[in-house]
C-alpha atoms as one frame of an Amber mdcrd trajectory, in Angstrom:
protein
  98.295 104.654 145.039  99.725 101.260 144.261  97.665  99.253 140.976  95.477
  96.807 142.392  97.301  93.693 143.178  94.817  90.472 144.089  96.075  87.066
 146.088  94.115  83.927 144.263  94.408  80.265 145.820  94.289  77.673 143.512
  93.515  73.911 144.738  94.999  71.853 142.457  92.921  68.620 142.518  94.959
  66.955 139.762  97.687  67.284 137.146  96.954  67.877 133.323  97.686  66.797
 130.028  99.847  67.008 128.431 102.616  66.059 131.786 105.106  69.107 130.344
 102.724  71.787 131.488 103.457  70.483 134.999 101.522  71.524 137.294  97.597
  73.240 136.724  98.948  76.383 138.410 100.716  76.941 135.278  97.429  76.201
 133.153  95.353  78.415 135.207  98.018  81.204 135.648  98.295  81.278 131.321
  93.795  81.582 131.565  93.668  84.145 134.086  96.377  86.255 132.265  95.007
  85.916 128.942  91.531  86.935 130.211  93.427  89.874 132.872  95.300  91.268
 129.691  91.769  92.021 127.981  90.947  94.354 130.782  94.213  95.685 131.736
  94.127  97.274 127.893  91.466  99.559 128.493  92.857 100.361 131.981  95.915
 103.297 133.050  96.733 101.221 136.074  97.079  97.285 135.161  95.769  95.095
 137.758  98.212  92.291 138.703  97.748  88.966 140.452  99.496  86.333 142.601
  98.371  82.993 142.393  99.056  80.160 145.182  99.033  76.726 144.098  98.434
  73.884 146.601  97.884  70.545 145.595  95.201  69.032 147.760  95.393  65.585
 146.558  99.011  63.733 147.022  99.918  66.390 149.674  96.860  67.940 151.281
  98.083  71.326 151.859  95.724  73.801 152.452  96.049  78.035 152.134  97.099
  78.646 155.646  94.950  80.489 158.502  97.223  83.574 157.903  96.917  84.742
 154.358  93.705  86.676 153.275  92.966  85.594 149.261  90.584  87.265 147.441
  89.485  84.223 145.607  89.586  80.160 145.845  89.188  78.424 142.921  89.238
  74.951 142.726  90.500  72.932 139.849  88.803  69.821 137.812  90.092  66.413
 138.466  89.271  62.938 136.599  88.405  61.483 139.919  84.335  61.522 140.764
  83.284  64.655 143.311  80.905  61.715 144.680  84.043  59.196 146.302  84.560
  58.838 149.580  88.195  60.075 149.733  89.984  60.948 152.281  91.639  63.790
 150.097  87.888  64.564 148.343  86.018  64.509 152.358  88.768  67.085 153.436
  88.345  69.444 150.502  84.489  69.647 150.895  85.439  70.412 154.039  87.491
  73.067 153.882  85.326  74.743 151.017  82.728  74.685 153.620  84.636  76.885
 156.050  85.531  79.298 153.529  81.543  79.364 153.158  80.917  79.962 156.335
  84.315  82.142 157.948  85.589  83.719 154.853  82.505  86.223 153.799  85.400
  88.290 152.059  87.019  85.552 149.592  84.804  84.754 146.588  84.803  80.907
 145.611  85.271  79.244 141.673  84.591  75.715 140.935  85.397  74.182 137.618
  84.243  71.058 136.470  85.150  68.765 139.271  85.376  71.822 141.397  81.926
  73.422 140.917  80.658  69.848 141.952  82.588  70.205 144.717  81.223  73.437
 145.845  77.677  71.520 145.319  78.425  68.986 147.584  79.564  71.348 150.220
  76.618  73.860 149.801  74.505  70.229 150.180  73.587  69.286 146.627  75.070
  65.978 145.147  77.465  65.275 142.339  76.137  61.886 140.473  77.101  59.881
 136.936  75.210  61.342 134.381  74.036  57.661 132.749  77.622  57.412 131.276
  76.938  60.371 128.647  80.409  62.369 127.878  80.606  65.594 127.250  84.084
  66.485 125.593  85.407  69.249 123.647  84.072  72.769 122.735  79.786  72.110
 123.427  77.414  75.363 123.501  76.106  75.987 126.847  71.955  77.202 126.500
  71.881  80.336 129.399  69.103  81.280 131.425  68.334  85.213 131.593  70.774
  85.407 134.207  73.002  83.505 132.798  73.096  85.734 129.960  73.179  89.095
 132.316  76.382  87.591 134.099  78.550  86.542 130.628  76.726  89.195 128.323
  76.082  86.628 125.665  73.125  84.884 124.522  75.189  81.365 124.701  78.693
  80.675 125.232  81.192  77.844 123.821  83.012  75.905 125.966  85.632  72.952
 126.493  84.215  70.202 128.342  85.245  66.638 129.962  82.693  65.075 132.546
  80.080  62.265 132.519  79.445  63.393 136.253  77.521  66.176 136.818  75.207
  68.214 139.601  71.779  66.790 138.539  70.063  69.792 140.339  71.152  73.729
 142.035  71.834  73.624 145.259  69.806  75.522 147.945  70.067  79.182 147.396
  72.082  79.401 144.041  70.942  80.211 141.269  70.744  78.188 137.643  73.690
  80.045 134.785  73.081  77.570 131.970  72.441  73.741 130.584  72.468  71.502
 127.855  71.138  68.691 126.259  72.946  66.284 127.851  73.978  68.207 131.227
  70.851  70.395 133.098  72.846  72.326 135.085  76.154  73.697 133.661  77.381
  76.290 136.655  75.499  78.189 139.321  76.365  81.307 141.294  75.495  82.280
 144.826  75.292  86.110 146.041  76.780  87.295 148.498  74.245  87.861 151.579
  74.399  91.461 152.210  73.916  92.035 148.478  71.122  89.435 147.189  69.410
  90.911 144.527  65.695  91.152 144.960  63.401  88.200 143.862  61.076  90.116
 141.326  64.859  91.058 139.797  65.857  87.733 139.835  62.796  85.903 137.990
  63.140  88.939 135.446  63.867  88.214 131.785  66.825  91.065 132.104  68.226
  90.651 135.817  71.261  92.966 135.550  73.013  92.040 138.303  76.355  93.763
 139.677  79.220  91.021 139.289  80.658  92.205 142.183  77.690  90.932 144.065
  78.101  86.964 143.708  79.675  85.037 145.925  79.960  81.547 144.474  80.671
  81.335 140.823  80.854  77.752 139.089  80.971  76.472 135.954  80.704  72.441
 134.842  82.908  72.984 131.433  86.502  74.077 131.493  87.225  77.220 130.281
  90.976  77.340 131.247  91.793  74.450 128.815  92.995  74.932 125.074  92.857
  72.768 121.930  96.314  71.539 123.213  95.090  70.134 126.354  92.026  68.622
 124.467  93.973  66.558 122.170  96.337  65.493 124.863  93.056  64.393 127.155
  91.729  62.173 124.138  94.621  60.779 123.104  95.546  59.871 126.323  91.939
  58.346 127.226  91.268  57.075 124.088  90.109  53.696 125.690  88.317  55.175
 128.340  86.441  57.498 126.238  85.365  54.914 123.584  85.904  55.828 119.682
  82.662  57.512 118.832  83.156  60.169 121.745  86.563  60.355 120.955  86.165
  61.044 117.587  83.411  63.293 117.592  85.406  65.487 120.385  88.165  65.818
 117.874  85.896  67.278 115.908  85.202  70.248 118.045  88.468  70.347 120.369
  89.825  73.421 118.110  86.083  75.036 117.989  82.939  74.567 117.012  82.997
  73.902 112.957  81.595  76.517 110.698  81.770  78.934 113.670  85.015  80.630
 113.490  85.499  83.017 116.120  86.943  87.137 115.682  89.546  86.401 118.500
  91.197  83.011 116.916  90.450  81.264 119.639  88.238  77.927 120.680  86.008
  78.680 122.734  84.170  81.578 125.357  86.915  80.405 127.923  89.311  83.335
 128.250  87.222  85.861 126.788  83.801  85.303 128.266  84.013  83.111 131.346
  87.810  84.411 132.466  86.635  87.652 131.791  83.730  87.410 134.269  86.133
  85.612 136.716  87.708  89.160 137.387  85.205  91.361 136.892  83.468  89.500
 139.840  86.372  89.997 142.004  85.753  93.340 140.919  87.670  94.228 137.765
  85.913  95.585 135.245
């Protein structure tokens, strides 16, 4: 038997920082590898991926009909999930239908992307009183929250002042902070929903393989590379006190070094639980 091999979409809803990494496939290709090669070392048969950009902003190309992906995720973007864009109305669309005709293909927002997925499971993506979040922040989780990523709290990079004031209908709350209330939210899928009583539990060990939706408001793909390039580049937009504070934490939270040498929970944590809900553990 063949190692498992899995078919991701990516929807590439802008380009990052700095403009030599290209394209975010590349970005997202270097997090999901970095957080695949974690598992693959405790595994005889290494899983391998593909990974499909399309760029649904300048040329609105879509995964076709044809091709069966085991996941969608959907990139941040510095434009507002709330505009009415032609390119933003026709990819809450489209997440939508892979709601509703694509039970088989789980779906990951980040940042702009998880409130995307709000907006098309009916929730609302608002400014957040013009309060930034940027750089590595600690994310509070609820009990779930903390069943899902196996921590108590998890560091992440971040760059919004929009955000998804409250869960949509029939997800369920991962995390928040001071500043944002709701920092990512998973739906299950319907033939597996755990029960209620589990749910409301303080310990609701829930299978991974059972969610659906998976989103996250920070970005967990990004590196202190990216971060620098982002403030440097929006240095004017940001103002100097967040900008200076963020370069405070952009290469980790200070006087919390970390055993793996990196930033942040992003590849280690949150990529980690990426896979092991499309069902590598």
């Amino acid at each position: 038997m063949a190692p498992p091999h899995f078919r991701l979409a990516l929807l590439e809803c802008s380009r990052p920082l700095p403009t030599t990494l290209g394209r975010y496939r590349n970005v997202y290709k270097t997090w999901l590898d970095a957080s695949l090669e974690i598992l693959n070392a405790s595994r005889t048969e290494p899983v391998t991926f593909t990974l499909d950009g399309y760029d649904v902003v300048d040329e609105m190309e879509y995964p076709p009909d044809d091709i069966e992906y085991h996941g969608v995720i959907i990139t941040g973007s510095p434009s507002s999930a709330y505009e009415d864009l032609e390119w933003i109305n026709r990819l809450i669309a489209f997440v939508k239908r892979i709601i509703a005709e694509k039970p088989n293909t789980k779906l990951f927002g980040i940042c702009f992307g998880h409130q995307i997925v709000a907006r098309a499971l009916g929730g609302e993506c608002t400014p957040n009183d013009g309060k930034w979040e940027v750089a590595v922040f600690t994310v509070q989780l609820t009990p779930l929250g903390k069943s899902i990523f196996g921590k108590e709290e998890i560091d992440v990079q971040q760059l919004h002042r929009d955000h998804v004031p409250t869960v949509p209908s029939g997800c369920h709350l991962l995390g928040w902070t001071a500043i944002t209330p709701n920092h990512g939210f998973v739906m299950f899928d319907s033939k597996s929903i755990p029960p209620a009583e589990l749910l409301d539990s303080e310990s609701p060990n829930v299978p991974l393989t059972s969610i659906r939706i998976f989103t996250v408001q920070g970005h967990p793909e990004f590196t202190p590379m990216i971060v620098h390039a982002v403030l440097d580049a929006r240095a004017k937009l940001l103002g100097a006190p967040v900008t200076n504070d963020a370069r405070t934490r952009a290469d980790g939270l200070p006087g919390k070094p970390r055993s793996d040498g990196r930033a942040c929970d992003g590849v280690s944590v949150v990529g980690r639980t990426v896979w092991g809900i499309l069902g590598v553990a």
